[in-house]
Predicted model as a PDB file, atoms N, CA, C, CB and O in Angstrom, pLDDT in the B-factor column:
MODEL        1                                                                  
ATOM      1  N   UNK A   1       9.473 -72.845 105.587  1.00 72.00           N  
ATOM      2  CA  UNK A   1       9.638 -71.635 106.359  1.00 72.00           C  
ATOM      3  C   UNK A   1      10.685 -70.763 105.669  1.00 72.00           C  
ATOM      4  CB  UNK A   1      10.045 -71.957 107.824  1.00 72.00           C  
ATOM      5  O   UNK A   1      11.651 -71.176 105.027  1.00 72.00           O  
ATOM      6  N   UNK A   2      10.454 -69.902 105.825  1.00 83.00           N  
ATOM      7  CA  UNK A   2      11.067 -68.660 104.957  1.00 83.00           C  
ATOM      8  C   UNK A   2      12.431 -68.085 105.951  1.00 83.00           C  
ATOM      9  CB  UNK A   2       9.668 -67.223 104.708  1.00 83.00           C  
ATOM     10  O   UNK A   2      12.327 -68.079 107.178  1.00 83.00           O  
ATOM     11  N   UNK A   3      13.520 -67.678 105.344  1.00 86.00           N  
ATOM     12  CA  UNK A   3      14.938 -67.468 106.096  1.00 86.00           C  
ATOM     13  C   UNK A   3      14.300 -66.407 107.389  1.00 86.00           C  
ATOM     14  CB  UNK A   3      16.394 -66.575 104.869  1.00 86.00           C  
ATOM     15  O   UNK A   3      14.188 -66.448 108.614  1.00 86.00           O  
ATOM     16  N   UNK A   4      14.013 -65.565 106.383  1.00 83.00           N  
ATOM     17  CA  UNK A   4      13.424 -63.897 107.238  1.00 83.00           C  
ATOM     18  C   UNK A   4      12.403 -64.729 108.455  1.00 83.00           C  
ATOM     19  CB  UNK A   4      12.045 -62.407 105.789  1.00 83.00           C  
ATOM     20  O   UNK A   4      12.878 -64.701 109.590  1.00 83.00           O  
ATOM     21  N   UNK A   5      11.625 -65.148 108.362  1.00 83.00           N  
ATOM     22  CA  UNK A   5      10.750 -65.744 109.526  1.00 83.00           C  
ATOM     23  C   UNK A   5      12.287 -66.681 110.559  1.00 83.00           C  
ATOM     24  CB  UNK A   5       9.146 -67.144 108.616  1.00 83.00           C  
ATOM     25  O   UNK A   5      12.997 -66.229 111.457  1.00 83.00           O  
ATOM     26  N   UNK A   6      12.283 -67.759 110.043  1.00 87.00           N  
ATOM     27  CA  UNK A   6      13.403 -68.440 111.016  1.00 87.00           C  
ATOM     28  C   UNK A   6      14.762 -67.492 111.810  1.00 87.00           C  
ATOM     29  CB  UNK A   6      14.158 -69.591 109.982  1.00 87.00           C  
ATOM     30  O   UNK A   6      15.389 -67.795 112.825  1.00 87.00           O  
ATOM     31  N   UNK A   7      14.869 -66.619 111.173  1.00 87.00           N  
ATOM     32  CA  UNK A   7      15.710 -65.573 111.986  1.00 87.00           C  
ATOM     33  C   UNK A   7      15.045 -65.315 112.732  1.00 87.00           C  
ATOM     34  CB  UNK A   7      16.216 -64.438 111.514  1.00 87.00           C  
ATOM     35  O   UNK A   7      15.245 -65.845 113.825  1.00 87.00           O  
ATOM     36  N   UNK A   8      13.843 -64.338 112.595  1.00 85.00           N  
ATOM     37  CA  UNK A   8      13.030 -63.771 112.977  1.00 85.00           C  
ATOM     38  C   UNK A   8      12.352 -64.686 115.053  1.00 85.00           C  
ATOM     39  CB  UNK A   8      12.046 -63.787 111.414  1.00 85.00           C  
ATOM     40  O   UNK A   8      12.316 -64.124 116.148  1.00 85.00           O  
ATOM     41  N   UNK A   9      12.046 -65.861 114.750  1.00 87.00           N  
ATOM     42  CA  UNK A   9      11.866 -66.899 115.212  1.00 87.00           C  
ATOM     43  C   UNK A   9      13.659 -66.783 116.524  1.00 87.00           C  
ATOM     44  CB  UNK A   9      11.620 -68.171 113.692  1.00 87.00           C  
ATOM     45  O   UNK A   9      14.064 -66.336 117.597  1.00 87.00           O  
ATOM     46  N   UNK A  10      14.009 -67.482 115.449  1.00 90.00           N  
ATOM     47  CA  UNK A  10      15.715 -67.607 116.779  1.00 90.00           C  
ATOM     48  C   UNK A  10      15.824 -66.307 117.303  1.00 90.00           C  
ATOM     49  CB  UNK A  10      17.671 -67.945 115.950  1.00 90.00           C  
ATOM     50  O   UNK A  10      16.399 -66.391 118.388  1.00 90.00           O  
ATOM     51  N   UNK A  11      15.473 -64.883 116.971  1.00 90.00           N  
ATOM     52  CA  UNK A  11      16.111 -63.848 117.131  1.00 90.00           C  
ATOM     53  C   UNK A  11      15.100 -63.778 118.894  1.00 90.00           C  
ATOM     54  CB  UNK A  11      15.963 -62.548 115.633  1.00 90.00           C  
ATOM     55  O   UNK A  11      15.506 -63.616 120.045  1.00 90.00           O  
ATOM     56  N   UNK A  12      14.005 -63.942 118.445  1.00 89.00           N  
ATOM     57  CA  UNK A  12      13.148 -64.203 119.935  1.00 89.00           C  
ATOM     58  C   UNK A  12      13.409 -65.011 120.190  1.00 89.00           C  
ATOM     59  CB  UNK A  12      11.858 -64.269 120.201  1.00 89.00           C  
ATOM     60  O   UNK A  12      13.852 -64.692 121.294  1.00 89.00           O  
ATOM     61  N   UNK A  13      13.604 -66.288 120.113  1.00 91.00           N  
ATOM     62  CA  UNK A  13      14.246 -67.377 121.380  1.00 91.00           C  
ATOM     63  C   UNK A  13      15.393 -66.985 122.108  1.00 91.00           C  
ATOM     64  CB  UNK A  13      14.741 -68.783 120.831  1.00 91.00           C  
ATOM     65  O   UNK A  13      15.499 -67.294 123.295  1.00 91.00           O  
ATOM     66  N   UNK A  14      16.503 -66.157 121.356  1.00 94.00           N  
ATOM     67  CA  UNK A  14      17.660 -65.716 122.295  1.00 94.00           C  
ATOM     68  C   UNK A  14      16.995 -64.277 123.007  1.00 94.00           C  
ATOM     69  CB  UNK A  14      19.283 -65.400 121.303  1.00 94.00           C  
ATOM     70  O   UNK A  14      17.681 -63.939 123.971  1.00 94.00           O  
ATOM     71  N   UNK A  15      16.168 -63.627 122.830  1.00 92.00           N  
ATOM     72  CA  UNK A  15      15.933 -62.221 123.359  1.00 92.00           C  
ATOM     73  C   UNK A  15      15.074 -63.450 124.522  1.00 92.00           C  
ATOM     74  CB  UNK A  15      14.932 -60.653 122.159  1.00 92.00           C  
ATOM     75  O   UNK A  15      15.545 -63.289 125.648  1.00 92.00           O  
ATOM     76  N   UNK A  16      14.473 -64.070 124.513  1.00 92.00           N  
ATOM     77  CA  UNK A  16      13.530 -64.933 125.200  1.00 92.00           C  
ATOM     78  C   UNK A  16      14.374 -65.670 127.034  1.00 92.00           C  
ATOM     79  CB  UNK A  16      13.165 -66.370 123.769  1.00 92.00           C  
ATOM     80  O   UNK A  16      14.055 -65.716 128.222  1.00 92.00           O  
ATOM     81  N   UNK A  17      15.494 -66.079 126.178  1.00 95.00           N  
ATOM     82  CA  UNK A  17      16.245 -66.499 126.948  1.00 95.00           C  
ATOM     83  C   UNK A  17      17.168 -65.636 127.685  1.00 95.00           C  
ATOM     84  CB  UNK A  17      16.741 -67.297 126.384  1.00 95.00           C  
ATOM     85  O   UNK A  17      17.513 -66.092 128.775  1.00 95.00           O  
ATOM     86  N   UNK A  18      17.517 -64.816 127.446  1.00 93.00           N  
ATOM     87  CA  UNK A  18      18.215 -63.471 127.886  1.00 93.00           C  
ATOM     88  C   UNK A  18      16.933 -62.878 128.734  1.00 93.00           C  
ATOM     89  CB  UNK A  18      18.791 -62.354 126.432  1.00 93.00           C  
ATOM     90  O   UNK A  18      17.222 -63.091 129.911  1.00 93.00           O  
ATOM     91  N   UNK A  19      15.862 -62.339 128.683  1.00 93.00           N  
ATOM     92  CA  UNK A  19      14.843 -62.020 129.193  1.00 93.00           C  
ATOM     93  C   UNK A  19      14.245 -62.891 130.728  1.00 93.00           C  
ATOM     94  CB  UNK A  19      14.043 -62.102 128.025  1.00 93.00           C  
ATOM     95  O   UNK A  19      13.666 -62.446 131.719  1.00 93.00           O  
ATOM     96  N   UNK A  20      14.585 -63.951 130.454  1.00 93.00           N  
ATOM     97  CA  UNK A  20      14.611 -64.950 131.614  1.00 93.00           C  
ATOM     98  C   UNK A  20      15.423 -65.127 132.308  1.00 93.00           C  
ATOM     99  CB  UNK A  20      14.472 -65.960 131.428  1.00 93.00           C  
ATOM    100  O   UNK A  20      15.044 -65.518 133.412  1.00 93.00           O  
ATOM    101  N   UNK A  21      16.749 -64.986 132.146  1.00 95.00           N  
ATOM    102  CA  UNK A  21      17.380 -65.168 132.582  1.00 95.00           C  
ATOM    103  C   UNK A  21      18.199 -63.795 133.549  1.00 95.00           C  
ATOM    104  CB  UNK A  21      17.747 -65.866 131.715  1.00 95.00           C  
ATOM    105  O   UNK A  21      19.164 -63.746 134.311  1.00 95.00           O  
ATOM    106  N   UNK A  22      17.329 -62.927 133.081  1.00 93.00           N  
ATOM    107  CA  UNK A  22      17.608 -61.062 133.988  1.00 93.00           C  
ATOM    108  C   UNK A  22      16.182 -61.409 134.846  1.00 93.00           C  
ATOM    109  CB  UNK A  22      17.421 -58.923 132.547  1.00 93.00           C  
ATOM    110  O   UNK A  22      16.105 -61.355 136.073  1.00 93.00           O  
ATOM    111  N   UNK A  23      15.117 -61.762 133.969  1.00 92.00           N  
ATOM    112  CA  UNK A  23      14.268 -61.604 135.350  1.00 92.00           C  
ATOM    113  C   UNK A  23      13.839 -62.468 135.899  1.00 92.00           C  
ATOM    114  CB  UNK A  23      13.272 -60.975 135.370  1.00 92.00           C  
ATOM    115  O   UNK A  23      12.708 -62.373 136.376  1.00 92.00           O  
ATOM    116  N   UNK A  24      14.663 -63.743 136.043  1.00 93.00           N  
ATOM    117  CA  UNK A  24      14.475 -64.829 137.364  1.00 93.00           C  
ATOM    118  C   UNK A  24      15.311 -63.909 137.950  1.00 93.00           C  
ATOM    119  CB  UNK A  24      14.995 -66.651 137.369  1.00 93.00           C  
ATOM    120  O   UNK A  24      14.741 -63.225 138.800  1.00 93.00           O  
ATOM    121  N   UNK A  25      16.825 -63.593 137.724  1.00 94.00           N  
ATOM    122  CA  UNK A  25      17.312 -62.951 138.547  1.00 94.00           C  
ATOM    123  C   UNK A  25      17.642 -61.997 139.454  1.00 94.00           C  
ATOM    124  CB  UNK A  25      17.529 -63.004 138.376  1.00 94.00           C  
ATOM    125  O   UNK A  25      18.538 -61.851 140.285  1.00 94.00           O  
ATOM    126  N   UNK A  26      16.138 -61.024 138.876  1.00 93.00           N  
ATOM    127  CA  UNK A  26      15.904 -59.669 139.062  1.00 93.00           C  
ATOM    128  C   UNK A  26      14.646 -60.263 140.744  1.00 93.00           C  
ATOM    129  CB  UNK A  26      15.058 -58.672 137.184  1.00 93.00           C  
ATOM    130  O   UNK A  26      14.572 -59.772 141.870  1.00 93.00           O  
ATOM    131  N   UNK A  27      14.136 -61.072 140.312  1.00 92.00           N  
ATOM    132  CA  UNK A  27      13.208 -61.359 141.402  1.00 92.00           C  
ATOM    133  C   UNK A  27      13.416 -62.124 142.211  1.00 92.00           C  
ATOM    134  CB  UNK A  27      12.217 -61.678 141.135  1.00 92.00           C  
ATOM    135  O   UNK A  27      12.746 -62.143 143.244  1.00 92.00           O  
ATOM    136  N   UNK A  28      14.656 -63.195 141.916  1.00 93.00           N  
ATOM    137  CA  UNK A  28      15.232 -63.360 142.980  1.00 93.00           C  
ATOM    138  C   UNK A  28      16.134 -62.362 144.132  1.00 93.00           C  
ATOM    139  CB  UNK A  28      15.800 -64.165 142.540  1.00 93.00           C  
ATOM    140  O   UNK A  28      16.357 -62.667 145.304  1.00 93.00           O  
ATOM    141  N   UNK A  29      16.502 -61.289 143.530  1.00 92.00           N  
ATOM    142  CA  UNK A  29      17.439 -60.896 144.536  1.00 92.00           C  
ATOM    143  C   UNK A  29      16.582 -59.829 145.961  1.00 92.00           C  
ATOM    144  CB  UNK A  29      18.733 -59.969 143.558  1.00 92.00           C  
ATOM    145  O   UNK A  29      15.384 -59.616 145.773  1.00 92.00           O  
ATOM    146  N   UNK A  30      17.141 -59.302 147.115  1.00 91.00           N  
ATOM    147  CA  UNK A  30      16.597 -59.069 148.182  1.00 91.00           C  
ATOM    148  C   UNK A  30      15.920 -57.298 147.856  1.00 91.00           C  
ATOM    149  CB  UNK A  30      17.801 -59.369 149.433  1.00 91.00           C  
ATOM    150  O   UNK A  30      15.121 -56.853 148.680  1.00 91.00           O  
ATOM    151  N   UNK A  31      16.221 -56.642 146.937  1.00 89.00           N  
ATOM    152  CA  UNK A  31      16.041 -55.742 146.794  1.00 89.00           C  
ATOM    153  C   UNK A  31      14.228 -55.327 146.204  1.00 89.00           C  
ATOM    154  CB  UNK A  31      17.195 -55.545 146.125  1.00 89.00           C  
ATOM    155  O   UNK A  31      13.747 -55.680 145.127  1.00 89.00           O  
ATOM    156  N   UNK A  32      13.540 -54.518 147.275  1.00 92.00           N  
ATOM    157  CA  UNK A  32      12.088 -54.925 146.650  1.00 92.00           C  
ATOM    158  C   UNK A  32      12.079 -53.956 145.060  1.00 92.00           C  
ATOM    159  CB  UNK A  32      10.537 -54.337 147.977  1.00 92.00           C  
ATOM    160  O   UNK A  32      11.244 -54.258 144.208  1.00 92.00           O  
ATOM    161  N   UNK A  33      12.983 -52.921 144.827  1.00 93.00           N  
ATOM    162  CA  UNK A  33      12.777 -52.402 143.179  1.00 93.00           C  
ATOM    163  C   UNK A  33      13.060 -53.338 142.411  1.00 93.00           C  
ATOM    164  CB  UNK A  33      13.637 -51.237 142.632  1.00 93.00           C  
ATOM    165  O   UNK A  33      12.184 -53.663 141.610  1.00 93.00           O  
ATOM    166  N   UNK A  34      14.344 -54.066 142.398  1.00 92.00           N  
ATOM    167  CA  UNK A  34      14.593 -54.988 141.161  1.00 92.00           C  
ATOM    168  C   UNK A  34      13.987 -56.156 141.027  1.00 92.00           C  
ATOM    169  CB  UNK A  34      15.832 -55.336 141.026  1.00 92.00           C  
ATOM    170  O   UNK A  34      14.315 -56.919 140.117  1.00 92.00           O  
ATOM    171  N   UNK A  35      12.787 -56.535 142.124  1.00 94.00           N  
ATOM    172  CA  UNK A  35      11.889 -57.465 141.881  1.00 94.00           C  
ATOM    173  C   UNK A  35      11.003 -56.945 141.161  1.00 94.00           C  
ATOM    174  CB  UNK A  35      11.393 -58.023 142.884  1.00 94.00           C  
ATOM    175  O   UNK A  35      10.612 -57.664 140.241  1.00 94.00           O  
ATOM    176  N   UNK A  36      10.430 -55.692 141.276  1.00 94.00           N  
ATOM    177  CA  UNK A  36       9.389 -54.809 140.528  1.00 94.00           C  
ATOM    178  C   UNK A  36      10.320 -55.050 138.869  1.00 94.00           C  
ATOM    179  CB  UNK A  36       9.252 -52.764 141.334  1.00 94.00           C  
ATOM    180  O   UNK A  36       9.954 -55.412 137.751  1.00 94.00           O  
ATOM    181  N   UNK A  37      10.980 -54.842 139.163  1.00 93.00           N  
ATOM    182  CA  UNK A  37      11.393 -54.108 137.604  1.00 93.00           C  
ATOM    183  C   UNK A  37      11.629 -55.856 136.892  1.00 93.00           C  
ATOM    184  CB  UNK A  37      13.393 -52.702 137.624  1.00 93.00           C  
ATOM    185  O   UNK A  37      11.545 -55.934 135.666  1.00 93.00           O  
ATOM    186  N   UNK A  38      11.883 -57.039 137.609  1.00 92.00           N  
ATOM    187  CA  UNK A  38      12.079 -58.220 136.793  1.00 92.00           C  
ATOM    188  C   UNK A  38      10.642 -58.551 136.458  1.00 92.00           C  
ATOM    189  CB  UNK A  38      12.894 -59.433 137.538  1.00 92.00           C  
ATOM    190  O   UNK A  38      10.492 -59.056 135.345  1.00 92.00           O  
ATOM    191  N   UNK A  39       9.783 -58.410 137.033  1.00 94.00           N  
ATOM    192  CA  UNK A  39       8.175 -58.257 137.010  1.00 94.00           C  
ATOM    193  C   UNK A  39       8.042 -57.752 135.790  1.00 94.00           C  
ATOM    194  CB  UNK A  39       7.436 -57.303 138.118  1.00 94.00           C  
ATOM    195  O   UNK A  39       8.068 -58.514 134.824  1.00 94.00           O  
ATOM    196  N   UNK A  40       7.937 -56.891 135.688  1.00 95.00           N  
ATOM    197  CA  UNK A  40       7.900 -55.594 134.531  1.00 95.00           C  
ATOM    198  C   UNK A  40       8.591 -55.884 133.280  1.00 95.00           C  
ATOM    199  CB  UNK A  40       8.646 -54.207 135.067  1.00 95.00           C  
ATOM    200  O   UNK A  40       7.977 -55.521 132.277  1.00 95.00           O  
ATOM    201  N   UNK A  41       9.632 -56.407 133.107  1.00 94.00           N  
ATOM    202  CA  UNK A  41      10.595 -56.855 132.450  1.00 94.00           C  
ATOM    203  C   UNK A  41       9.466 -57.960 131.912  1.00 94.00           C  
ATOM    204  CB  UNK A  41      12.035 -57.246 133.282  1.00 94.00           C  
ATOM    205  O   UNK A  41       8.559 -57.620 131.152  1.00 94.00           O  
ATOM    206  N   UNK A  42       9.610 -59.142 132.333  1.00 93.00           N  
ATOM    207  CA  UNK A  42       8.702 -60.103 132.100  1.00 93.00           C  
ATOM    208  C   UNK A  42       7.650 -60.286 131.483  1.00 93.00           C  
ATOM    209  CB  UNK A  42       8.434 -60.367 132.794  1.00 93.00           C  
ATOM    210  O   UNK A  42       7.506 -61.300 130.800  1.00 93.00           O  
ATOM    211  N   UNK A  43       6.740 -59.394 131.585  1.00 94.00           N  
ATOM    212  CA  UNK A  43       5.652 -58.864 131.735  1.00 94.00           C  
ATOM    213  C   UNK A  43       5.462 -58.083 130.108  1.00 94.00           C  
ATOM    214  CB  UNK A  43       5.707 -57.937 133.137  1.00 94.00           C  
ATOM    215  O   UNK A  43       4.638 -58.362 129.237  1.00 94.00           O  
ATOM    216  N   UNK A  44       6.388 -57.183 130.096  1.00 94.00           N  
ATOM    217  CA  UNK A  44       6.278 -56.329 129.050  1.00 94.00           C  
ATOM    218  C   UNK A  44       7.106 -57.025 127.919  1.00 94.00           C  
ATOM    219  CB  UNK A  44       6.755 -54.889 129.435  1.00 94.00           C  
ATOM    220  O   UNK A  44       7.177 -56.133 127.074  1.00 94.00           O  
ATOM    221  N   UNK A  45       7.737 -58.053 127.450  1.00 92.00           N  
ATOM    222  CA  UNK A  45       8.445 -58.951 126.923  1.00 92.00           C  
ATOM    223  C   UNK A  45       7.166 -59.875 126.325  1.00 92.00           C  
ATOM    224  CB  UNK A  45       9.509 -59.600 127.997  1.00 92.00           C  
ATOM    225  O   UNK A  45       6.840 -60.093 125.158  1.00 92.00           O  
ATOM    226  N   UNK A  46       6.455 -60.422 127.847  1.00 92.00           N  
ATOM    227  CA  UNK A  46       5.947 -61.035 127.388  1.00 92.00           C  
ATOM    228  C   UNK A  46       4.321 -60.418 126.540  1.00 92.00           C  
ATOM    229  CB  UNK A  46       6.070 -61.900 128.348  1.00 92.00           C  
ATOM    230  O   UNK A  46       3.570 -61.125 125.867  1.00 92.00           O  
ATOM    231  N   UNK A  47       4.150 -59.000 126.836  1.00 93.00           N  
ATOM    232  CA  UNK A  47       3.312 -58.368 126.068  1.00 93.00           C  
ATOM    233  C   UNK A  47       3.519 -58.100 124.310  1.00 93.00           C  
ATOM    234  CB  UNK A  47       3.252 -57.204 126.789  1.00 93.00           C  
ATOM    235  O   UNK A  47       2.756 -58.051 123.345  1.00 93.00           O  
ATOM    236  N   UNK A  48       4.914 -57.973 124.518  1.00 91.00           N  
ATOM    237  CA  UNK A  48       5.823 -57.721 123.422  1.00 91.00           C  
ATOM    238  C   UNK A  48       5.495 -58.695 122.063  1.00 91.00           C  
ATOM    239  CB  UNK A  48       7.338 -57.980 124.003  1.00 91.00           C  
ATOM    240  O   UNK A  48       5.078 -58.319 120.967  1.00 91.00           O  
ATOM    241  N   UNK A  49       5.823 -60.054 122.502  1.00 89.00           N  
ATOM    242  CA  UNK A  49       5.612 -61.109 121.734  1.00 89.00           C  
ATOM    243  C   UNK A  49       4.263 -61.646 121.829  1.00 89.00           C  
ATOM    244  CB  UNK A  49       6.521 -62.034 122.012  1.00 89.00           C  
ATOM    245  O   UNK A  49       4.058 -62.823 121.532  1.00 89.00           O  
ATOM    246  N   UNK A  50       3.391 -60.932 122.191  1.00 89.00           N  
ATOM    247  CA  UNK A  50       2.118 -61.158 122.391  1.00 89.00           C  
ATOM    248  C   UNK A  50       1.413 -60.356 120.895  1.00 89.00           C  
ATOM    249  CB  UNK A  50       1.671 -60.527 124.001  1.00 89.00           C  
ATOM    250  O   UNK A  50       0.670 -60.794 120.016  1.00 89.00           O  
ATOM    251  N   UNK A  51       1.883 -59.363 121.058  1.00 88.00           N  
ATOM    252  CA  UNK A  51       1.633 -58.461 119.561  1.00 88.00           C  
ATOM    253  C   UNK A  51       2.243 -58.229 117.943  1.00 88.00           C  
ATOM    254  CB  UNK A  51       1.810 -57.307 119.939  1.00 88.00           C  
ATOM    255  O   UNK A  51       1.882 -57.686 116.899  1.00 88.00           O  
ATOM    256  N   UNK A  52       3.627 -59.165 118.574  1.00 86.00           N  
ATOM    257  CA  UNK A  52       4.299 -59.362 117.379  1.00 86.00           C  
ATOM    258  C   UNK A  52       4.479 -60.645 117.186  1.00 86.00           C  
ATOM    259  CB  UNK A  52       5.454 -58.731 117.287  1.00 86.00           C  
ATOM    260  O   UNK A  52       5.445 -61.259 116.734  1.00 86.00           O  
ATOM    261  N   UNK A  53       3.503 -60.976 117.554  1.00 85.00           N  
ATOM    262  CA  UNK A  53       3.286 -62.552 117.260  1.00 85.00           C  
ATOM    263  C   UNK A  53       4.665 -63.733 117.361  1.00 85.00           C  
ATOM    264  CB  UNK A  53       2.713 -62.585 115.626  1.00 85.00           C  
ATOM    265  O   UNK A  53       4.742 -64.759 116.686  1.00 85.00           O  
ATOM    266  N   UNK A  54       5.577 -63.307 118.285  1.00 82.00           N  
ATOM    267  CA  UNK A  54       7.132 -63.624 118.473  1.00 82.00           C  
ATOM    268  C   UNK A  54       7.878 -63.298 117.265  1.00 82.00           C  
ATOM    269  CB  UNK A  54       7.423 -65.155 118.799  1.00 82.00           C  
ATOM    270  O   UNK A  54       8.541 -64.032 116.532  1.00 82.00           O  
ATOM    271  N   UNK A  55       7.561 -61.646 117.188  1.00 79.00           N  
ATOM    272  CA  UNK A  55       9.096 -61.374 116.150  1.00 79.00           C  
ATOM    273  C   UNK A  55       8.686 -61.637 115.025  1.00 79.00           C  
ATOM    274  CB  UNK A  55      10.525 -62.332 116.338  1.00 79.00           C  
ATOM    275  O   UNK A  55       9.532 -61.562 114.134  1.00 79.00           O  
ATOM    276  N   UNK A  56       7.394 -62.000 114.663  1.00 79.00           N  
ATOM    277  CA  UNK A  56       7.714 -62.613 113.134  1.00 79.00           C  
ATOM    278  C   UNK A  56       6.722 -61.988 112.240  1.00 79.00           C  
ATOM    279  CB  UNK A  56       7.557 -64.350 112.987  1.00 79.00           C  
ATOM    280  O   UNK A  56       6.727 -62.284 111.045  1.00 79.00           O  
ATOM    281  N   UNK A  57       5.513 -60.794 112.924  1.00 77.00           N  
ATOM    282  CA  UNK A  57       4.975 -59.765 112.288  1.00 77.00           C  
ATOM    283  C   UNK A  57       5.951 -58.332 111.845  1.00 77.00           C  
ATOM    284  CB  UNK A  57       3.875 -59.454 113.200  1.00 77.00           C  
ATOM    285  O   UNK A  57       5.594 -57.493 111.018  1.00 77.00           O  
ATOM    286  N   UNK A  58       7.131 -58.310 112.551  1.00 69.00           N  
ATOM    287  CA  UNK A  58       7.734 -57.049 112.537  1.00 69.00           C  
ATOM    288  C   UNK A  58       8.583 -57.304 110.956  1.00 69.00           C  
ATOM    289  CB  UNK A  58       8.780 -56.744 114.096  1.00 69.00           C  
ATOM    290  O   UNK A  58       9.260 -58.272 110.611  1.00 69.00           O  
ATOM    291  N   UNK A  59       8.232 -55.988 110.161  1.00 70.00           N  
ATOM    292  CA  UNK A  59       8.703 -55.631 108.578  1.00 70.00           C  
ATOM    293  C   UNK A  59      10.065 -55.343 108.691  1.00 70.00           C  
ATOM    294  CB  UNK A  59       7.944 -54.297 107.822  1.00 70.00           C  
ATOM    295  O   UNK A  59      10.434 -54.305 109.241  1.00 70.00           O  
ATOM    296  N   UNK A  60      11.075 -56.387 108.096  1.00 66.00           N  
ATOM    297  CA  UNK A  60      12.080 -56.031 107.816  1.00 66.00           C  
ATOM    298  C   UNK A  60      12.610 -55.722 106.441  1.00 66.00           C  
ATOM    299  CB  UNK A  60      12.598 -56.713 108.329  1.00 66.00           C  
ATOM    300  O   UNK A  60      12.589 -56.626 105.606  1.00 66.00           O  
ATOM    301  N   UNK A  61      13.135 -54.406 106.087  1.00 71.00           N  
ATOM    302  CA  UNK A  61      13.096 -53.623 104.503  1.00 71.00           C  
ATOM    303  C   UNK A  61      14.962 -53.790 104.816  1.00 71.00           C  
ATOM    304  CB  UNK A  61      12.076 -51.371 104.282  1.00 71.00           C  
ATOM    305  O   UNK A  61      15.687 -53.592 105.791  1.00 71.00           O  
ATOM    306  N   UNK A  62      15.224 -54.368 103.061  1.00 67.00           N  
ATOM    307  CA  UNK A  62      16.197 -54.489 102.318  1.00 67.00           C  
ATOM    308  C   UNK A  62      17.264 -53.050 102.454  1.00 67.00           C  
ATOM    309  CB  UNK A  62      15.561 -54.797 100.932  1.00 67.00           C  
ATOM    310  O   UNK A  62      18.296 -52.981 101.787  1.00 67.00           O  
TER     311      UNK A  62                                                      
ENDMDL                                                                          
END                                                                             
């Protein structure tokens, strides 16, 4: 595995974990917007790495 990929790789496991960790909390709380928006959050994250194949299609230039 190549450096640029394994960054690439950890750089989404911590955006991954940060991402989970706003929107368990976003949908846990009593407010019905910030359940929408941890939804959404989630959602579009997880669309995110759906197309960039987790971070590791996106071109990084020198």
């Amino acid at each position: 595995m190549e450096t640029k990929t394994f960054i690439k790789i950890l750089l989404w496991g911590i955006c991954l974990i940060g991402v989970i960790e706003v929107g368990c909390s976003f949908v846990s709380m009593a407010d019905t917007i910030l359940n929408i928006v941890g939804v959404v959050l989630m959602a579009t994250f997880a669309f995110v790495s759906y197309k960039t194949k987790c971070f590791t299609y996106i071109k990084i230039k020198k």
